[in-house]
C-alpha positions as CSV (number, residue, x, y, z in Angstrom):
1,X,0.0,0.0,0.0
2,X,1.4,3.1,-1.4
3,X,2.0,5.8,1.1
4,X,-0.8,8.2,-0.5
5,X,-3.4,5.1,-1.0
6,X,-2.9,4.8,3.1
7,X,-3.1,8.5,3.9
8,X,-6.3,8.7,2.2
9,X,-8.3,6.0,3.4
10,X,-6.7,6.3,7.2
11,X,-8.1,9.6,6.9
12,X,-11.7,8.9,5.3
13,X,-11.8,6.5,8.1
14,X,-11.1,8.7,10.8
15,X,-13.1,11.4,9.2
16,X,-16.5,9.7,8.8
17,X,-16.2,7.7,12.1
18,X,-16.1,10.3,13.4
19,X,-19.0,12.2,11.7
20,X,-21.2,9.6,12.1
21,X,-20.7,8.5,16.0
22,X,-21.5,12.1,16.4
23,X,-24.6,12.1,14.2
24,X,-25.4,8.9,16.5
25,X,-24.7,10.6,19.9
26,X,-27.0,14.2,18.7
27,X,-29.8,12.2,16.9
28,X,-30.0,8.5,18.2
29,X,-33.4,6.5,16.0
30,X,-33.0,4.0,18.5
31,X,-32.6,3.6,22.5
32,X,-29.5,1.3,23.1
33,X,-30.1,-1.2,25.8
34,X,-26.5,-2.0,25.6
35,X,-23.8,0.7,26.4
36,X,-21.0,2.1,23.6
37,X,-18.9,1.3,26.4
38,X,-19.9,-2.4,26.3
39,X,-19.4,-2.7,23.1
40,X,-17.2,-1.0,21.6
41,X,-13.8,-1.6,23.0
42,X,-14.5,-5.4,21.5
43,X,-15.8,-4.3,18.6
44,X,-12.7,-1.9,17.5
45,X,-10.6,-4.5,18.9
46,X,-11.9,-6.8,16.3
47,X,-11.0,-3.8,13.4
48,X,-7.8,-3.6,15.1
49,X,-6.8,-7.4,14.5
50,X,-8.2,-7.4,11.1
51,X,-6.3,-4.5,10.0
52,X,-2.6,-5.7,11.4
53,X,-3.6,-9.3,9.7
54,X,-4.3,-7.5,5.9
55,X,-1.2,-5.4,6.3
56,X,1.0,-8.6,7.1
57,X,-0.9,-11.3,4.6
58,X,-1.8,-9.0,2.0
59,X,-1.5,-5.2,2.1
60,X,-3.1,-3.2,-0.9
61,X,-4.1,-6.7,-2.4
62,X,-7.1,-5.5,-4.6
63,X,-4.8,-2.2,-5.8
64,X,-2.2,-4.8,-6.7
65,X,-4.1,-6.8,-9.2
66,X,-5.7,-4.1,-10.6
67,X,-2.4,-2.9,-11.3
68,X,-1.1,-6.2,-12.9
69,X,-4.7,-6.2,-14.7
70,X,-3.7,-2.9,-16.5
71,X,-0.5,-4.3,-17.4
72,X,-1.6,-7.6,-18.9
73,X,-5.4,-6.4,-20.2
74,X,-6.8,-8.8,-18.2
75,X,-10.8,-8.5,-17.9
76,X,-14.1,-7.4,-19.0
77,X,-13.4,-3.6,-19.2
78,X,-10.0,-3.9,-20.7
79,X,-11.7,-6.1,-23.4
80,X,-13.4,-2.7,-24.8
81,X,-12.1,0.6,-25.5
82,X,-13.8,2.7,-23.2
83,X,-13.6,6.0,-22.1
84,X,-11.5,6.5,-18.7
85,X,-14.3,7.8,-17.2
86,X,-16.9,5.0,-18.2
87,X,-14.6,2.3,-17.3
88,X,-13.8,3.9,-14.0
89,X,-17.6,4.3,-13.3
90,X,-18.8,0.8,-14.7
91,X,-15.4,-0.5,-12.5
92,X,-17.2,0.5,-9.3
93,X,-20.7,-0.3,-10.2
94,X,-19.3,-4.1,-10.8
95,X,-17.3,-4.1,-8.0
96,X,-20.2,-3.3,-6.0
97,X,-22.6,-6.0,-7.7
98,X,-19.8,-8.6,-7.1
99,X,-19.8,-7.8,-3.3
100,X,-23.7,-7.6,-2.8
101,X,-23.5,-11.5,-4.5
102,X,-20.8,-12.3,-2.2
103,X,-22.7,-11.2,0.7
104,X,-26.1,-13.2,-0.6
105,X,-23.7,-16.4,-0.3
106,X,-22.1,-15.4,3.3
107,X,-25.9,-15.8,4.2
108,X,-27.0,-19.2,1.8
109,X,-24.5,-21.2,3.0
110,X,-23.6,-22.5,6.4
111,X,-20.0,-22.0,6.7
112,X,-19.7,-18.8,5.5
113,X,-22.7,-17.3,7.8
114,X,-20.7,-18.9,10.5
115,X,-18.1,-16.5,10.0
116,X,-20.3,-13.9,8.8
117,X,-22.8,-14.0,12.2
118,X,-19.8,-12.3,14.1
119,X,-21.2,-9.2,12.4
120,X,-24.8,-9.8,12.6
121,X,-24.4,-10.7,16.5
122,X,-23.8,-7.8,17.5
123,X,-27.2,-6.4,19.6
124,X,-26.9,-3.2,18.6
125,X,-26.9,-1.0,15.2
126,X,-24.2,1.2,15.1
127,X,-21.2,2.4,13.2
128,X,-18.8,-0.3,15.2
129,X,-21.2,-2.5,13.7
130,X,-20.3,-1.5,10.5
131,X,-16.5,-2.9,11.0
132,X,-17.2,-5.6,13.5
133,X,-16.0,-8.7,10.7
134,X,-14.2,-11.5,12.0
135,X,-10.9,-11.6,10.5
136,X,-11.4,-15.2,8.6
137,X,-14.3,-13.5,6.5
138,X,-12.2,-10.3,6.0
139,X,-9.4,-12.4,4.5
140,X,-12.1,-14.7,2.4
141,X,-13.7,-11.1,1.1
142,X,-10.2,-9.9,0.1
143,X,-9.7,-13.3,-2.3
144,X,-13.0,-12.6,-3.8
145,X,-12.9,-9.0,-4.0
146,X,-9.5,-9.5,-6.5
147,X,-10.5,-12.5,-8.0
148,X,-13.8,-9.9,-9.5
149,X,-11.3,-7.2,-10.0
150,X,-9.2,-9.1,-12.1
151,X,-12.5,-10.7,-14.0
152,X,-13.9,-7.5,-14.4
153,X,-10.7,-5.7,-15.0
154,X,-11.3,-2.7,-12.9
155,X,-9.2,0.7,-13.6
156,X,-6.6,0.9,-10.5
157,X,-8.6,4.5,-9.8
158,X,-11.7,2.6,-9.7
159,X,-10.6,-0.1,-6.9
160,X,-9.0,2.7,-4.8
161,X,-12.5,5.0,-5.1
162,X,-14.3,1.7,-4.6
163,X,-12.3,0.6,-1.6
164,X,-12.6,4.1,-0.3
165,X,-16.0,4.1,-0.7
166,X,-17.1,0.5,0.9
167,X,-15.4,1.5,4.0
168,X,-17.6,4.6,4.3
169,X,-20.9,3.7,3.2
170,X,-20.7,0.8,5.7
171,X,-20.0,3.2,8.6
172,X,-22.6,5.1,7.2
173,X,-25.4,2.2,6.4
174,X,-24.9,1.3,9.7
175,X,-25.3,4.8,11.9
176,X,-27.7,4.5,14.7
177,X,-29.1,8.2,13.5
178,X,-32.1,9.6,12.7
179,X,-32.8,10.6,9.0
180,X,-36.3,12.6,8.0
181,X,-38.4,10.0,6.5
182,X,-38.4,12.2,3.1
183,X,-34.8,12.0,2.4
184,X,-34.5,8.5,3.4
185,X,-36.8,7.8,0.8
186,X,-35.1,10.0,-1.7
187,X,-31.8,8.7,-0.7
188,X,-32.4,4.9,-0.6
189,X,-32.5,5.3,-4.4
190,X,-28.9,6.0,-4.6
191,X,-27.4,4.7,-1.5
192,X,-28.2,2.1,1.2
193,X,-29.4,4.3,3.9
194,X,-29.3,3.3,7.6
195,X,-32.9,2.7,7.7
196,X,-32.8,0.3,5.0
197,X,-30.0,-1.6,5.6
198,X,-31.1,-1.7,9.2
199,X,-34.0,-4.1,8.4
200,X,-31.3,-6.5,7.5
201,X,-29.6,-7.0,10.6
202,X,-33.1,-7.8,12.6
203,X,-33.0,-11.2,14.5
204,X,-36.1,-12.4,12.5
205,X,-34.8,-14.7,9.5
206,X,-37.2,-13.3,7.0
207,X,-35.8,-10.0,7.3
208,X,-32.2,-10.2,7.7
209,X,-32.7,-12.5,4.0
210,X,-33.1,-8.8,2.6
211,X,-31.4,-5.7,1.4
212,X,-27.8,-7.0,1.4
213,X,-26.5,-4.3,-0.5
214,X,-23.7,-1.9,1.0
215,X,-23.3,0.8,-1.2
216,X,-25.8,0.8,-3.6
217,X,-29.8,0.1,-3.5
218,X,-30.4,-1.2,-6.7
219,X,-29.3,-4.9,-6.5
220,X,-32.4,-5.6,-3.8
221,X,-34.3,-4.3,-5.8
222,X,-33.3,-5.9,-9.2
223,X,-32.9,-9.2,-7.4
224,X,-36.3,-8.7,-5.1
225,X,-34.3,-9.0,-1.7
226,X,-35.9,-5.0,-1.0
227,X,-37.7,-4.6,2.3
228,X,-38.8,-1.5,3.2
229,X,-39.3,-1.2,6.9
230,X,-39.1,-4.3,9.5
231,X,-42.2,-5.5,10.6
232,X,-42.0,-4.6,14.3
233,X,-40.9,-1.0,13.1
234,X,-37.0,0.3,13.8
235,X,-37.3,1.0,17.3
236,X,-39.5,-2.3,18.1
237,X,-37.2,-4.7,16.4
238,X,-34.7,-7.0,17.8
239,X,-31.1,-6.6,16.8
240,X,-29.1,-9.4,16.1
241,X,-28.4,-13.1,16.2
242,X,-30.8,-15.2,18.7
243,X,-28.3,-17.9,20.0
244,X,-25.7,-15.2,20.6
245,X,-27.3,-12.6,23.2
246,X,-25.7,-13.6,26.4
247,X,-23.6,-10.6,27.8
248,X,-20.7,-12.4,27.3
249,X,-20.8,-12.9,23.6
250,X,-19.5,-9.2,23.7
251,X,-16.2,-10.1,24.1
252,X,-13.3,-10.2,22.4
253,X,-12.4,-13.5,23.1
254,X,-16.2,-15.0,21.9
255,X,-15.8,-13.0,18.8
256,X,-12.8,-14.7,17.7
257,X,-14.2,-17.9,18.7
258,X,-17.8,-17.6,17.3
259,X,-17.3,-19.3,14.1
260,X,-15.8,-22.5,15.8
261,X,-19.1,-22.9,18.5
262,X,-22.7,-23.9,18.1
263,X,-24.5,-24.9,14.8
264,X,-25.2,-22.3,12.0
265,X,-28.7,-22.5,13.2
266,X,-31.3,-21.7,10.5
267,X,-30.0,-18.4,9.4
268,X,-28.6,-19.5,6.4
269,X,-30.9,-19.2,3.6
270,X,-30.3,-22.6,1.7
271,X,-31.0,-24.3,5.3
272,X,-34.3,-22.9,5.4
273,X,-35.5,-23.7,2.1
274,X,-34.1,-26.9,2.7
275,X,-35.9,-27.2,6.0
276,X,-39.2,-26.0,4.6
């Protein structure tokens, strides 16, 4: 990771964490019955480990295929002679279609929700939530986010926008704020907004089978995985997983552990059809 690449995104980072935890704190949409102060030490603990472990097994990976991409014309885009601008734009767009699939199949299949239900157990909804991954799943997305890059072949400035970007709009689709209902439903046509994704991480297994988009809304929608509101309404719905609520399933230490106990239960989506 060039020096430049890592200024920028350790400063987006900052920035909009920052932004939004205070957006949280001055306009909560929902009562927490568990604390920041429970939560959150674990929770940016988890970030930490993930973080040290991509800059020691593979630091600026998706950056570095794009850039061997260029070089060899690997890809859909590089197939075409396209405007810089268009291939940039239909880079990200791609990009962002090939992680809304890849988050359809951490929920169908059992293994992969195993490592994926470190995020969705957390209780709460809030902008830790929206980089609470455990670091297996972060090193499985990082493989599939270059193996797309290198099938799509995705402009270098497109990866680094995109990367920038993901990183955001999850700390953004994840705010515990409140949004006036008219420009949530203006905005949910070009981004996932807080309210929508919101629905998704509800303890109920019909609901948190929808909106699994993370930048943009129009893959639920395309794919019919949209759901408006949660049945019980945002501030009456349950957050999170139901066989991982006990107090102690904060912690650090059950984080790490969480894909390695208990069953998948019947969150993933194949189970259920299967079960059905």
């Amino acid at each position: 990771m060039s020096d430049f690449e890592s200024t920028v995104r350790i400063s987006a980072f900052v920035a909009i964490f920052g932004l939004v935890a205070t957006w949280e704190a001055l306009q909560p949409r929902r009562p927490q019955a568990v604390s920041r102060r429970r939560r959150w030490p674990h929770n940016l603990g988890l970030l930490a480990i993930d973080v040290v472990l991509l800059r020691l097994v593979a630091p600026g990976a998706a950056l570095a295929v794009a850039i061997a991409a260029e070089a060899g014309n690997w890809g859909l885009l590089h197939a075409h002679e396209l405007p810089k601008w268009l291939a940039a734009a239909a880079g990200i767009v791609l990009l962002d279609l090939a992680i809304y699939c890849q988050h359809v199949m951490f929920h169908a299949v059992p293994t992969l929700w195993r490592m994926h239900r470190v995020h969705h157990s957390d209780p709460e909804f809030d902008v830790t939530t929206g980089i609470r991954f455990h670091p297996f799943e972060i090193l499985l997305s990082t493989g599939v986010k270059c193996a797309a890059v290198a099938a799509i072949g995705a402009p270098v400035v497109a990866v680094f926008v995109f990367e920038v970007l993901l990183n955001a709009t999850s700390m953004f689709n994840h705010a515990n704020a409140r949004m006036p209902a008219r420009l949530d439903r203006f905005l949910r046509w070009v981004i996932v907004t807080p309210d929508m994704h919101r629905v998704h991480h509800s303890v109920r297994y019909e609901e948190s089978s929808s909106n699994f988009g993370f930048s943009l809304p129009w893959w639920d929608r395309l794919f019919g995985t949209y759901r408006a509101v949660p049945e019980s309404g945002h501030v009456g719905m349950t957050i999170g997983v139901d066989a991982f609520r006990a107090p102690e399933e904060l912690s650090l230490g059950h984080l790490l552990s969480q894909p390695f106990r208990d069953t998948a239960g019947q969150y993933p989506i194949n189970r259920r059809q299967s079960s059905g």
